[in-house]
N, C-alpha and C positions, 0 to 999 in steps of 0.2 A: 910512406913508402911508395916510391914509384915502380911501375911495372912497365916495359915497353918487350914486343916481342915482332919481329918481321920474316915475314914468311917470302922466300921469293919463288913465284913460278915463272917458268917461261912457253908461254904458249904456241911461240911459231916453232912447228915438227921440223924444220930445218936445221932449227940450231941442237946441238946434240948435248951442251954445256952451257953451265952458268957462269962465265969467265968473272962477275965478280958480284959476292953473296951478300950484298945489303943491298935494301930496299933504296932507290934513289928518287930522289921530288923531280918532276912531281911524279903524284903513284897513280896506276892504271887503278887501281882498286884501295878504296881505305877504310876497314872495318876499325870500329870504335866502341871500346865496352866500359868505358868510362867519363864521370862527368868531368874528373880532371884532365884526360887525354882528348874530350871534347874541348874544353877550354884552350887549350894549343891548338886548333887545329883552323888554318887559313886555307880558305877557296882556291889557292893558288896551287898549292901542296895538292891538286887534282889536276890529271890531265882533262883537256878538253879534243872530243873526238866522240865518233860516231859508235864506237864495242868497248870504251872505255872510260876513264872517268869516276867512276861511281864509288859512293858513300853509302855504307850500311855501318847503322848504328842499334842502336834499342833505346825507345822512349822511354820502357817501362824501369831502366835504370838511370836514364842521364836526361835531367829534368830541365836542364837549359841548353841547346847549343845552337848559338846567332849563327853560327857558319853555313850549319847545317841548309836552311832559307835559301841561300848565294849558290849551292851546289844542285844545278838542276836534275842531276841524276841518283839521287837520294832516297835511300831506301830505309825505312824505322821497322824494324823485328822487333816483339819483345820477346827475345831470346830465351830470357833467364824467366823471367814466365812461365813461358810453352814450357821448359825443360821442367822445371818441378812442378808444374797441373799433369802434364802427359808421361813425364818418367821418373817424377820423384826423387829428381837429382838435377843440380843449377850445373854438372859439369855437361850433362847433355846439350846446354846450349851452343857450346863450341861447333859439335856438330849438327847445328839446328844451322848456323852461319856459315860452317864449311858448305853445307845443303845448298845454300843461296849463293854463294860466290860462284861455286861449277856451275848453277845453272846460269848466273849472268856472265860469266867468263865464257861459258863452253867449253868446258876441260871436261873431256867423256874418257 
C-alpha cells in the first residue's frame, strides 16, 4: 500500500490565497516517513536557496536513504520514537514534525 499526503502552505503574508493546492518540485520543504517514499526521493525534488530547501526525515524508521547525503539541508528526527517513549502514542509524531517544520519554515 502506498500512502502519499501534501500539505501546502504559503508563507509570504502578501498572498491572501492558494491559487493552486498541490505541492509543486521542487519543494521548499520535504518531510519523509518512510523507507519506500525515501527510496523515490531525488536531490533535485529540493529547492536550493538560503530559508529553504530542507529534508526532515526519521532515521529511527527509514534505514537507508542515499539521497538523504546530497541534500545539505537535512534534518533526521526520530519522530516515532520520541512520540511512544514521551507520549505513548506513534501518532504524536506527526506533531513532533509539524514542531520542526514551523520552527525551520517560521510560520508563527
Amino acid at each position: 500500500m502506498r500512502c502519499w499526503a501534501e500539505i501546502v502552505v504559503e508563507l509570504d503574508k502578501n498572498i491572501e490565497s492558494i491559487d493552486y493546492p498541490q505541492a509543486l518540485k521542487p519543494y521548499d520543504f520535504l518531510i519523509i516517513l518512510s523507507g519506500e517514499s525515501a527510496a523515490s526521493v531525488n536531490p533535485n525534488f529540493i529547492k536550493k536557496g538560503e530559508n529553504t530547501g530542507y529534508l526532515v526525515w526519521d532515521h529511527s524508521t527509514i534505514q537507508q536513504f542515499r539521497a538523504a547525503d546530497k541534500i545539505p539541508k537535512n534534518l533526521s528526527i526520530p519522530e516515532q520514537k520520541i512520540a511512544v517513549e514521551k507520549f505513548g502514542n506513534i501518532v504524536f509524531g506527526n506533531l513532533i514534525l509539524f514542531g520542526a517544520f514551523t520552527i525551520l519554515s517560521g510560520v508563527r
